[in-house]
C-alpha positions as a Markdown table, in Angstrom:
| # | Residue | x | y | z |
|---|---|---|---|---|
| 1 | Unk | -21.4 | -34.0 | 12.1 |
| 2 | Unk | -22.2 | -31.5 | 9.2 |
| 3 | Unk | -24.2 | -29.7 | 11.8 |
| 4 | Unk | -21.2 | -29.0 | 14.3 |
| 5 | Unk | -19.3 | -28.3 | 11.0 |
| 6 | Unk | -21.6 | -25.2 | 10.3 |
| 7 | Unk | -21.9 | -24.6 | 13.8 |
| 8 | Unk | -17.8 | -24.0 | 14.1 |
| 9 | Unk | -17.7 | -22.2 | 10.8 |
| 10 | Unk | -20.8 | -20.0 | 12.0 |
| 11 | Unk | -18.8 | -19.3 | 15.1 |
| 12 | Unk | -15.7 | -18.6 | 13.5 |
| 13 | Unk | -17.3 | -16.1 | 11.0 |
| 14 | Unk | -19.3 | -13.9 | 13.3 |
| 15 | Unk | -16.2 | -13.2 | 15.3 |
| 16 | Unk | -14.2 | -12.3 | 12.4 |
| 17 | Unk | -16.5 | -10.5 | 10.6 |
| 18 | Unk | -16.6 | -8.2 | 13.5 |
| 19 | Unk | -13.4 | -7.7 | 14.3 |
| 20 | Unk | -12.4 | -7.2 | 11.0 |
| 21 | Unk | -15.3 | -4.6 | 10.6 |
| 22 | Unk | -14.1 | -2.7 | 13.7 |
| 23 | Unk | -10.3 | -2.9 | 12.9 |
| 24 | Unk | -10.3 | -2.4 | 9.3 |
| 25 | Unk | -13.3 | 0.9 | 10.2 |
| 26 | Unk | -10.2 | 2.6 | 12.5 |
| 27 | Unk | -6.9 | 1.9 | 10.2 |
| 28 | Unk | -9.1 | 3.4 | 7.2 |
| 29 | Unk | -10.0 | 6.4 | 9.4 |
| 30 | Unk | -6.0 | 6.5 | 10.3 |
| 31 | Unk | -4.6 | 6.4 | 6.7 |
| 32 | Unk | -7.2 | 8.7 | 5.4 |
| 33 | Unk | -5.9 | 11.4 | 8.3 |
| 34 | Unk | -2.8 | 11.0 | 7.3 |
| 35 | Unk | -3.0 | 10.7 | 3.9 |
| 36 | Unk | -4.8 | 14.6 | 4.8 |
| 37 | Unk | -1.9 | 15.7 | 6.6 |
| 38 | Unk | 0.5 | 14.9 | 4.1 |
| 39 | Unk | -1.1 | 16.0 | 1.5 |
| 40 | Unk | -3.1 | 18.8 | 2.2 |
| 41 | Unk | -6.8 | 18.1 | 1.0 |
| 42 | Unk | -10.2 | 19.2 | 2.2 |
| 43 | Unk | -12.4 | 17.4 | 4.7 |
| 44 | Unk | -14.4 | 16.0 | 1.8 |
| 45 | Unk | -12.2 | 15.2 | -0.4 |
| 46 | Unk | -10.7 | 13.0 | 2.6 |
| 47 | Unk | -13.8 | 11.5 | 3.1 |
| 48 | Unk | -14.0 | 10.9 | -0.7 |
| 49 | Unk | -11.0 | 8.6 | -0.5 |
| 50 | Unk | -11.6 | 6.3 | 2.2 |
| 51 | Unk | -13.4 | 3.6 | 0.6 |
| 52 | Unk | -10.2 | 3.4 | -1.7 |
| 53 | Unk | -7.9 | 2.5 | 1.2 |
| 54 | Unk | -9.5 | -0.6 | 1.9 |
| 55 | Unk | -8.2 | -3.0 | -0.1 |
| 56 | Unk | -4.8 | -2.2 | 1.1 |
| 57 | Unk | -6.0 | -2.1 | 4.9 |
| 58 | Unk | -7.8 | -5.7 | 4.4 |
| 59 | Unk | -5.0 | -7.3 | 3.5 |
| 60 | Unk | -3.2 | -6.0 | 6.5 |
| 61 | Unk | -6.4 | -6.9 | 9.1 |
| 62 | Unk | -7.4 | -10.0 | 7.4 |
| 63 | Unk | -4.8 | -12.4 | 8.8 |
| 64 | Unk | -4.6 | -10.8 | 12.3 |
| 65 | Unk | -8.9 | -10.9 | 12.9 |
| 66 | Unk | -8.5 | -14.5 | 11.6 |
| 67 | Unk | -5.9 | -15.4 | 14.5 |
| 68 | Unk | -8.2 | -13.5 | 17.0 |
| 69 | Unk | -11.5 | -15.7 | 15.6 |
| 70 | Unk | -9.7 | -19.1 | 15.8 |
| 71 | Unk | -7.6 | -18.3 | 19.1 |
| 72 | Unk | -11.4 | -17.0 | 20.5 |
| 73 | Unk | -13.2 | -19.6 | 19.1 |
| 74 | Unk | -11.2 | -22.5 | 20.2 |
| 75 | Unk | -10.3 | -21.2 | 23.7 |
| 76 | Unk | -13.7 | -21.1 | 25.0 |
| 77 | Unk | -14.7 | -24.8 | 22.9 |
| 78 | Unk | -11.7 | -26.9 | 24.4 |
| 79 | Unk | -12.2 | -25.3 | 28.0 |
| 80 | Unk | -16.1 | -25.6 | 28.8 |
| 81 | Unk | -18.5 | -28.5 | 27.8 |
| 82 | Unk | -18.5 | -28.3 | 23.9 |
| 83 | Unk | -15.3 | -29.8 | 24.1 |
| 84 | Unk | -16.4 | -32.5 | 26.9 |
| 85 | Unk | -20.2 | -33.2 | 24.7 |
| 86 | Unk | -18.1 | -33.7 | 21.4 |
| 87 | Unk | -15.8 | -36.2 | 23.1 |
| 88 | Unk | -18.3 | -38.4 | 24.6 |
| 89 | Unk | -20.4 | -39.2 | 21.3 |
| 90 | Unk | -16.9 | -40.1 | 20.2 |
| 91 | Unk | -15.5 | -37.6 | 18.0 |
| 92 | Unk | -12.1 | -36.2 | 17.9 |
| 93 | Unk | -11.6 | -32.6 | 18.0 |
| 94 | Unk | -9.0 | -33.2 | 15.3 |
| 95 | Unk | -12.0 | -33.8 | 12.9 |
| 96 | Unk | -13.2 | -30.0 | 13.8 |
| 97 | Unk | -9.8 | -28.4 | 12.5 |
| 98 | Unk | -10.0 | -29.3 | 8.2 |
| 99 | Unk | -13.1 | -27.2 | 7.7 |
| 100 | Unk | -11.3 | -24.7 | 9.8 |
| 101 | Unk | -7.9 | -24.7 | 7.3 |
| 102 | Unk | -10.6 | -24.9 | 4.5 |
| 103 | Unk | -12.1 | -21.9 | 5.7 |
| 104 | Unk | -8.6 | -20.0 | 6.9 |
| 105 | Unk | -7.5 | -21.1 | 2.9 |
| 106 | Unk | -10.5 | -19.5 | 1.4 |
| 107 | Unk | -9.9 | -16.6 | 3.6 |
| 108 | Unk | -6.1 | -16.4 | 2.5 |
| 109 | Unk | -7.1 | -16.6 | -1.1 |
| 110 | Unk | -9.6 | -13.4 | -0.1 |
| 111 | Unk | -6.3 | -11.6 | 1.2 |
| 112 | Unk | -4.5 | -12.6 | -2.0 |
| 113 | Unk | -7.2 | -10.4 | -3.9 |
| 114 | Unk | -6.9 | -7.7 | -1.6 |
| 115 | Unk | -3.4 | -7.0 | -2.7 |
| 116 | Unk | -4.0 | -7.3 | -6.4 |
| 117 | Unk | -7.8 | -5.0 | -5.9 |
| 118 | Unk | -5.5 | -2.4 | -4.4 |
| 119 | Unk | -3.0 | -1.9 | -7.0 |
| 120 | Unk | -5.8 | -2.5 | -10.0 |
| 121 | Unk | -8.3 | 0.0 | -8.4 |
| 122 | Unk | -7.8 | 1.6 | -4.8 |
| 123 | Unk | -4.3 | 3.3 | -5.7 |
| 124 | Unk | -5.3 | 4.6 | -9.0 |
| 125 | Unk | -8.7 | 5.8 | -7.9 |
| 126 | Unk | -7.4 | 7.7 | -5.3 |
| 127 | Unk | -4.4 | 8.8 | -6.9 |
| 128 | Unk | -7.1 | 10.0 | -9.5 |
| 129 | Unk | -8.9 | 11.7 | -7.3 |
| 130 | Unk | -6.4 | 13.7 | -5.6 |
| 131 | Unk | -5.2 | 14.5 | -9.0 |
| 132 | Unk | -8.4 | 16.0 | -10.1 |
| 133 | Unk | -8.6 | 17.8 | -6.8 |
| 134 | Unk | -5.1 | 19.6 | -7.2 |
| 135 | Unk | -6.7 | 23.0 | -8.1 |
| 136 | Unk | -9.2 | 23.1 | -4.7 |
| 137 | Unk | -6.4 | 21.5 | -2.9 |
| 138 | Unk | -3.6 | 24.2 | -3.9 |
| 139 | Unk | -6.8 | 27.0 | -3.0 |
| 140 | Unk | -7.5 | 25.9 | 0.5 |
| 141 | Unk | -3.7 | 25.7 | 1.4 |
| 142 | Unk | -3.2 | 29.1 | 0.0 |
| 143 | Unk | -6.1 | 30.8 | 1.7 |
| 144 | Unk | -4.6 | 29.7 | 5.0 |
| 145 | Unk | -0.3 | 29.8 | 4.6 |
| 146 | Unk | -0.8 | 32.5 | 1.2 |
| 147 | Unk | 2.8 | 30.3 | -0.1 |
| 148 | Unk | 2.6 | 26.9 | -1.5 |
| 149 | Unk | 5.2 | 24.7 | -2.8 |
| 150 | Unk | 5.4 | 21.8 | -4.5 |
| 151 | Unk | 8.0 | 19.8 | -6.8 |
| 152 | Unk | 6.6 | 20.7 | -10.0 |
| 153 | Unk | 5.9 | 24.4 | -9.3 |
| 154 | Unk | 5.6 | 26.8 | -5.9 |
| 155 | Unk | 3.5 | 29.7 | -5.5 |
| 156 | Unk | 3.2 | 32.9 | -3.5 |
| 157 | Unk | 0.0 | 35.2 | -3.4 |
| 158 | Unk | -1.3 | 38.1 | -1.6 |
| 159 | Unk | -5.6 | 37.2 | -1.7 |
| 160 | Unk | -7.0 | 34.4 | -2.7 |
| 161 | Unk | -10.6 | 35.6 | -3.8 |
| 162 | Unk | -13.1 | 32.7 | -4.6 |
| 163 | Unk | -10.9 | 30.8 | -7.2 |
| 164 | Unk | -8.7 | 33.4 | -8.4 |
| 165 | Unk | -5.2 | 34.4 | -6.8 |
| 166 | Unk | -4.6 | 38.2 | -6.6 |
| 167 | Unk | -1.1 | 39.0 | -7.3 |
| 168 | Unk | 0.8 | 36.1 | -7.6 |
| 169 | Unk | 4.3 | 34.7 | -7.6 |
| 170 | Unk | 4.8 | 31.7 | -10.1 |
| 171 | Unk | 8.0 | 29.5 | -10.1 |
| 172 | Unk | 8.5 | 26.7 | -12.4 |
| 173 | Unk | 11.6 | 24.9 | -11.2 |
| 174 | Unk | 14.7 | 24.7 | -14.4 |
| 175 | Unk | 14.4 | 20.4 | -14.9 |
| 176 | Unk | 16.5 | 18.4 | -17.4 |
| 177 | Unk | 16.8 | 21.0 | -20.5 |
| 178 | Unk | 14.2 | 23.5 | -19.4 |
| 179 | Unk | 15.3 | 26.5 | -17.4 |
| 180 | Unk | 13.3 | 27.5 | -14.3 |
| 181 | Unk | 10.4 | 30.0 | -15.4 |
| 182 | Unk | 9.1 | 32.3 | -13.2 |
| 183 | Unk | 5.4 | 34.5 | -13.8 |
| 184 | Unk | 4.1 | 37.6 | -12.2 |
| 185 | Unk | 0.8 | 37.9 | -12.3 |
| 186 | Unk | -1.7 | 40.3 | -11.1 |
| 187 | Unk | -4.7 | 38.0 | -11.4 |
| 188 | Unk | -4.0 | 33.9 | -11.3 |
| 189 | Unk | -7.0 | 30.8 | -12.4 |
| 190 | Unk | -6.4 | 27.6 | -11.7 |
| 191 | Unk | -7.7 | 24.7 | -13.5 |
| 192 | Unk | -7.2 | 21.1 | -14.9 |
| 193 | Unk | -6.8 | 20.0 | -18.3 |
| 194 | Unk | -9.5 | 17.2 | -18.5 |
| 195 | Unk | -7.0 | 15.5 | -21.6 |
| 196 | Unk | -3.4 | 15.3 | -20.3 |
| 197 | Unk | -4.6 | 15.9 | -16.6 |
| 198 | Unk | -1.6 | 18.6 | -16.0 |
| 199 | Unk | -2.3 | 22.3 | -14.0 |
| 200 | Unk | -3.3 | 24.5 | -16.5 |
| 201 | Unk | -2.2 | 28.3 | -14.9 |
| 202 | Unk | -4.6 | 31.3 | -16.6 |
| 203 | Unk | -2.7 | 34.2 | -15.7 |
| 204 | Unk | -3.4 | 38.1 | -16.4 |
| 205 | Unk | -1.7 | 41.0 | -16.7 |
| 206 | Unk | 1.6 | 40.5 | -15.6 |
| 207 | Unk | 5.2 | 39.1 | -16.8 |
| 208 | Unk | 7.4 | 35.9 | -17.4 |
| 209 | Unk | 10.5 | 35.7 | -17.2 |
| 210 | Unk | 12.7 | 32.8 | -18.2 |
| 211 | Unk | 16.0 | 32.2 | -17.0 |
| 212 | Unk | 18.9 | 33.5 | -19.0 |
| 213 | Unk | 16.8 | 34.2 | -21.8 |
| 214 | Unk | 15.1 | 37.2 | -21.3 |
| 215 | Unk | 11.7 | 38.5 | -20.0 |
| 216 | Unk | 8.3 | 38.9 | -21.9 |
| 217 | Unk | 5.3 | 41.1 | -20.5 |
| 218 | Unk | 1.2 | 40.2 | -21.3 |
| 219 | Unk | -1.4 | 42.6 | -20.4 |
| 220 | Unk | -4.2 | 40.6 | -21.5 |
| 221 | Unk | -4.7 | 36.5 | -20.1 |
| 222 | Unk | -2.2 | 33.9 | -21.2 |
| 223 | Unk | -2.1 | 29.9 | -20.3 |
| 224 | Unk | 0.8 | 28.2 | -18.7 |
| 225 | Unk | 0.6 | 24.0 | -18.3 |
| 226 | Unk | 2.3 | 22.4 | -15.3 |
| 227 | Unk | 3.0 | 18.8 | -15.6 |
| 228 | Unk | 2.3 | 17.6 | -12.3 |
| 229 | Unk | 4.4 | 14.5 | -10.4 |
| 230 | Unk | 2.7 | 11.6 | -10.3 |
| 231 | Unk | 0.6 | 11.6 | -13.4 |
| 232 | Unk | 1.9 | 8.9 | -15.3 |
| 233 | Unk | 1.3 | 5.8 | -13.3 |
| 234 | Unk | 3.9 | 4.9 | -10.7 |
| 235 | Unk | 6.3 | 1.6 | -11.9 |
| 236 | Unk | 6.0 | 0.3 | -9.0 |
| 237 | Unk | 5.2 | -2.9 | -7.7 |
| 238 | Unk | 2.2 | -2.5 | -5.4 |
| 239 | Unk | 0.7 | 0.0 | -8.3 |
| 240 | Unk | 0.8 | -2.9 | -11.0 |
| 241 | Unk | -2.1 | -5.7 | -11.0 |
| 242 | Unk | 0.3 | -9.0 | -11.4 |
| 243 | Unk | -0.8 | -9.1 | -15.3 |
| 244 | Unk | 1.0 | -6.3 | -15.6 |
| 245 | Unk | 4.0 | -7.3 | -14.1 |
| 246 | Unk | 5.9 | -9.1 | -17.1 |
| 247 | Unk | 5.2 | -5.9 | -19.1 |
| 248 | Unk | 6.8 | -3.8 | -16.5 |
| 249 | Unk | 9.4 | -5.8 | -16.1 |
| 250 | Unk | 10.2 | -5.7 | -20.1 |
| 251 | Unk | 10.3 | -2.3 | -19.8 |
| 252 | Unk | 12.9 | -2.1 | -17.2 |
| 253 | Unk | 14.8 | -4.5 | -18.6 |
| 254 | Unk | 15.1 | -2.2 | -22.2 |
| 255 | Unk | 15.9 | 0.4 | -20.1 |
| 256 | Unk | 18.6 | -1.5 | -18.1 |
| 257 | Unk | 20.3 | -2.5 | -21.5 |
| 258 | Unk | 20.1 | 1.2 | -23.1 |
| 259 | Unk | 22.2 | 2.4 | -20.2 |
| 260 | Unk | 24.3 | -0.4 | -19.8 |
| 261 | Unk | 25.1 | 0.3 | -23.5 |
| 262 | Unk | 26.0 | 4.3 | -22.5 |
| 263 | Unk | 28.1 | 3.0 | -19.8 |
| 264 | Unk | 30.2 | 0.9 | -22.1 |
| 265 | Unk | 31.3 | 4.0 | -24.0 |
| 266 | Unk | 32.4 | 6.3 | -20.8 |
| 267 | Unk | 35.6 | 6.6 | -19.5 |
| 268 | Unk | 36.4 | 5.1 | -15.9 |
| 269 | Unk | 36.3 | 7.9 | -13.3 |
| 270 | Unk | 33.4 | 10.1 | -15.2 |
| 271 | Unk | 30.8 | 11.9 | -13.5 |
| 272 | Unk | 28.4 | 10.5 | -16.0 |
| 273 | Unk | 29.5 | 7.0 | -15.3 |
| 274 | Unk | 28.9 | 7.1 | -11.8 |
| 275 | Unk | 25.4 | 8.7 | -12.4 |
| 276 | Unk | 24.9 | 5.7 | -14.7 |
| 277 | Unk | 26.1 | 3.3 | -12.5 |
| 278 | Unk | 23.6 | 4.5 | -9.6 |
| 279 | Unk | 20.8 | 4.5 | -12.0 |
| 280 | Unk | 21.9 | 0.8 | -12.8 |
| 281 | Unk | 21.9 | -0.2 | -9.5 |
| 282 | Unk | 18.6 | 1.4 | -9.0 |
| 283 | Unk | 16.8 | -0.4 | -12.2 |
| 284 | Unk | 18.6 | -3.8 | -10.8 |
| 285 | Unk | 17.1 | -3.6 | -7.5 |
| 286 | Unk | 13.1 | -2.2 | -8.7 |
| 287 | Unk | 13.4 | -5.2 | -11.2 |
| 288 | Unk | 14.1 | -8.0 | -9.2 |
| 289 | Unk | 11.0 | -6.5 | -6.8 |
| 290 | Unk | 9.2 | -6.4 | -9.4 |
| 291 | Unk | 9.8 | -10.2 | -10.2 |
| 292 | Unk | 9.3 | -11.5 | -7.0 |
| 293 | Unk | 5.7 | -9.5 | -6.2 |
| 294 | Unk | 3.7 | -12.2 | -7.5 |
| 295 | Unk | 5.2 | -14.2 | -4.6 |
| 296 | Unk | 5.2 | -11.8 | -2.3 |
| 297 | Unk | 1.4 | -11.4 | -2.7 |
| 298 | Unk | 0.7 | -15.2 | -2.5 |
| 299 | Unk | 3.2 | -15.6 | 0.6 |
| 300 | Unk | 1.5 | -12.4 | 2.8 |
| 301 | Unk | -2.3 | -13.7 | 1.6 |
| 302 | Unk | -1.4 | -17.4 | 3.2 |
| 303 | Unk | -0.4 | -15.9 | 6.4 |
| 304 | Unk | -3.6 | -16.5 | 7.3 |
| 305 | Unk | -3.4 | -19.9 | 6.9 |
| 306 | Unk | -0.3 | -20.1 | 9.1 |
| 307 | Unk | -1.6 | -18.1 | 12.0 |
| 308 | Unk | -4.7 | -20.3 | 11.5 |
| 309 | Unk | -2.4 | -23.3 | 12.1 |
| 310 | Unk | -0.8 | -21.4 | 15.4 |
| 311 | Unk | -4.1 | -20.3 | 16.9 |
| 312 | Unk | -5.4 | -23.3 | 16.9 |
| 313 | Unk | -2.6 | -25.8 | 18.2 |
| 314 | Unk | -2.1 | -23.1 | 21.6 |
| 315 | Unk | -5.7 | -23.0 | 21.3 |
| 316 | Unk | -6.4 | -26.2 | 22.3 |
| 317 | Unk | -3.5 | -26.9 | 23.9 |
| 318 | Unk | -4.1 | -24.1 | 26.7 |
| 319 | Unk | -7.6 | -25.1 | 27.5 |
| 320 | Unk | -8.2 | -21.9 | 28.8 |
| 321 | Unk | -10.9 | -19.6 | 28.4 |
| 322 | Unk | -8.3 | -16.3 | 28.9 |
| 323 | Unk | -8.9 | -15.6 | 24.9 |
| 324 | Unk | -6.9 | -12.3 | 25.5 |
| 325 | Unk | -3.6 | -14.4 | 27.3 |
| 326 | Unk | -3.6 | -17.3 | 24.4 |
| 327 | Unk | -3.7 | -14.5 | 21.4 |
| 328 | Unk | -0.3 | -12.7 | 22.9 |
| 329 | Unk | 0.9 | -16.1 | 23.3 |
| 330 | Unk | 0.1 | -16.7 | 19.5 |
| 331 | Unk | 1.0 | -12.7 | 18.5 |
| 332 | Unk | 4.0 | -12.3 | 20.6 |
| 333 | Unk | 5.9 | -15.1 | 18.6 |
| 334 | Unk | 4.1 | -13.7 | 15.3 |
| 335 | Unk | 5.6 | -10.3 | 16.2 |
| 336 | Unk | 8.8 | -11.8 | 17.2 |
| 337 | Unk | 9.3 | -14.1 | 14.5 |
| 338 | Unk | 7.2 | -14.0 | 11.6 |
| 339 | Unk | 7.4 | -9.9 | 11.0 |
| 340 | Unk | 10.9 | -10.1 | 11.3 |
| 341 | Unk | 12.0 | -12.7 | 8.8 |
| 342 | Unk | 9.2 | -11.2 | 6.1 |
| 343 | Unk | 11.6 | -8.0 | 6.4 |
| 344 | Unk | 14.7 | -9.9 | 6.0 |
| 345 | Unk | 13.2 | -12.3 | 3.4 |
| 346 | Unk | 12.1 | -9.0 | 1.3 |
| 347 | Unk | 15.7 | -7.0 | 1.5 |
| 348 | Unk | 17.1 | -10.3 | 0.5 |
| 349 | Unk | 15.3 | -11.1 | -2.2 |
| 350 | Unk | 15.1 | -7.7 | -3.7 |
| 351 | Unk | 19.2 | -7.6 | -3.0 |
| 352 | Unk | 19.3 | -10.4 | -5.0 |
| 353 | Unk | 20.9 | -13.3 | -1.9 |
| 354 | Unk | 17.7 | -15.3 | -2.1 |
| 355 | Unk | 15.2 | -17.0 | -4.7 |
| 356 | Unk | 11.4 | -15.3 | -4.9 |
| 357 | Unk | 10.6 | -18.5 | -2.6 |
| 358 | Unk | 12.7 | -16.9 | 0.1 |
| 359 | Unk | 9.3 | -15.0 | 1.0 |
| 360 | Unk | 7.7 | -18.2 | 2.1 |
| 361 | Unk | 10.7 | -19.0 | 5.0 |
| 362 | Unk | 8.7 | -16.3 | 6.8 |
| 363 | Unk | 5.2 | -18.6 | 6.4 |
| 364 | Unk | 7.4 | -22.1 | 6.9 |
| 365 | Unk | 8.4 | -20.7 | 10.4 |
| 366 | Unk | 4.7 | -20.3 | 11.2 |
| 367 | Unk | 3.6 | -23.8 | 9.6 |
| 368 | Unk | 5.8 | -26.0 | 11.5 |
| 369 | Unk | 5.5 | -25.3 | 14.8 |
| 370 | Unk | 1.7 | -24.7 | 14.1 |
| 371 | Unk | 1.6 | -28.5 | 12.6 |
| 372 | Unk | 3.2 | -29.5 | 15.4 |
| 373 | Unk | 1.4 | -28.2 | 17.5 |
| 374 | Unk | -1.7 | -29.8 | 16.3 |
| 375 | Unk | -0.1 | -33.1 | 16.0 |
| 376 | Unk | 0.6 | -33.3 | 19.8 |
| 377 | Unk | -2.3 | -31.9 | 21.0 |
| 378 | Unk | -4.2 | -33.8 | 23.5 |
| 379 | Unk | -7.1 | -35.7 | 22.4 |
């Protein structure tokens, strides 16, 4: 018995292993190309990054290769012989499927770690990364286009020569209390401060002029810091490790009450209230995701187990060695169902209509008919 236990497993694990290898090998390769696009970087630099999309890729392929292993596996056992020799020295094939769920829970636990390694150290690498890279970044889009913009600053020059910008057009955008600056320079470096990680502009020989307050000229080099978007760590939920949650969601809640608290002291009908309001509203909604994300994580990681249940019930049920015929008729209903209600149960729970469980009515469609399905199979 323990042989055909490690015999199954065995089975099971080549053929995942590879599909996983092979899928997981072309979405990387996707999101890295578009991650390019979108953000302008070098070849290396993209190649640099890749290994940090995998986390978040895994726990995308994980629970569809483990469908495609157990649908495989089990087509080809119950229609040839191996079904027919484990019947005749007596032993149901029922016996065969609780190392299977073992496995398939081991494997959802594994997905359940992929979400949390990608928030505690794919995102932030590569954010890193791309942060560090800003001044070779801004270079190679300027040699080719000679304008650049971005939110925190744009930039127009005439030559780029090596990693200086010859006559340049700096403009700082006017934010909050700080008017929009704007530097002429004849010569431009760019650099990164290695402390507060902002763009650090060495300019000489040129002007700045600052909006509504007058215009000062340099002749020798002078130093202007950019804060750049994106360096403080994003609040948001698939960015925080779940350890970090609760202190995220303390935060968020101070924040709530201070402008709940300006709110109280505006008139009805103000422009400020209504900008208050949104900004309520706003808070409200990234809280409750961020409450419910520890359930979201557990509910998508035990998706596996669920399709694990599926695979195997039509699996068996088909006898029929057609492994590409019984996977659509596990992933159409998967696709049709199961995608579906983890959309609706997310915009409902972040809207605030359901409980944090409400993620799991996705996995409960799967687990019942799955169950059931094993429960009548033929013996």
């Amino acid at each position: 018995m323990k042989i055909l236990v490690r015999y199954v497993l065995a089975e099971l694990f080549k053929i995942f292993f590879l599909a996983v290898t092979v899928l997981t090998f072309f979405l990387v390769a996707i999101m890295g190309v578009r991650e390019a696009l979108r953000s302008g970087l070098p070849l290396g630099l993209t190649l640099g990054i890749l290994p940090y999309f995998l986390p978040e890729v895994l726990g995308i392929t994980i629970p569809i290769c483990v469908l495609l292993a157990v649908v495989t596996f089990f087509s080809r056992f119950s229609a040839t012989r191996e079904y027919l020799a484990v019947l005749a020295v007596g032993i149901q094939p029922k016996v065969l499927i609780w190392p299977v769920l073992t496995w398939a829970t081991a494997i959802s636990l594994v997905t359940v770690g992929c979400y949390e390694g990608s928030a505690r150290w794919g995102r932030p690498q590569m954010r890193e990364m791309i942060l560090q890279a800003i001044p070779r970044i801004v270079l190679a889009r300027l040699e080719m286009d000679k304008s650049l913009w971005m939110p925190s600053f744009s930039l127009v020059v005439r030559e780029v020569r090596g990693n200086l910008l010859q006559h340049a057009v700096i403009t700082i955008p006017a934010r909050g209390d700080h008017p929009q600056v704007t530097i002429t320079a004849e010569t431009v470096e760019l650099k990164r401060d290695p402390t507060s990680g902002n763009l650090v502009l060495r300019c000489f020989n040129g002007d700045l002029e600052v909006a509504d307050k007058g215009r000062v000229q340099f002749s020798d080099w002078m130093e202007h810091m950019i804060s750049l978007e994106g360096q403080t760590r994003p609040l948001r939920r698939e960015w925080l490790a779940m350890h970090e949650i609760p202190g995220a969601v303390k935060r968020i809640r101070e924040e709530l009450a201070r402008v709940m608290g300006h709110m109280v002291r505006l008139p009805e009908g103000s422009t400020e209230l209504a900008k208050l309001q949104r900004q309520r509203h706003e808070l409200e909604l990234q809280l409750r995701r961020l409450a419910t994300e520890p359930v979201r994580r557990w509910a998508n990681g035990f998706a596996c187990l669920c399709f694990t249940l599926v695979g195997i019930g039509v699996a068996i049920r088909s006898r029929s060695e057609n492994v590409l015929t019984n996977f659509f008729l596990c992933f159409t209903p998967i696709s049709a169902l199961y995608y579906p209600l983890l959309t609706v149960g997310e915009q409902f729970t972040a809207l605030g209509y359901l409980p944090p469980i409400g993620f799991w009515i996705a996995n409960l469609c799967m687990v019942v008919p799955g169950v059931w399905l094993l429960w009548t199979a033929p013996a």
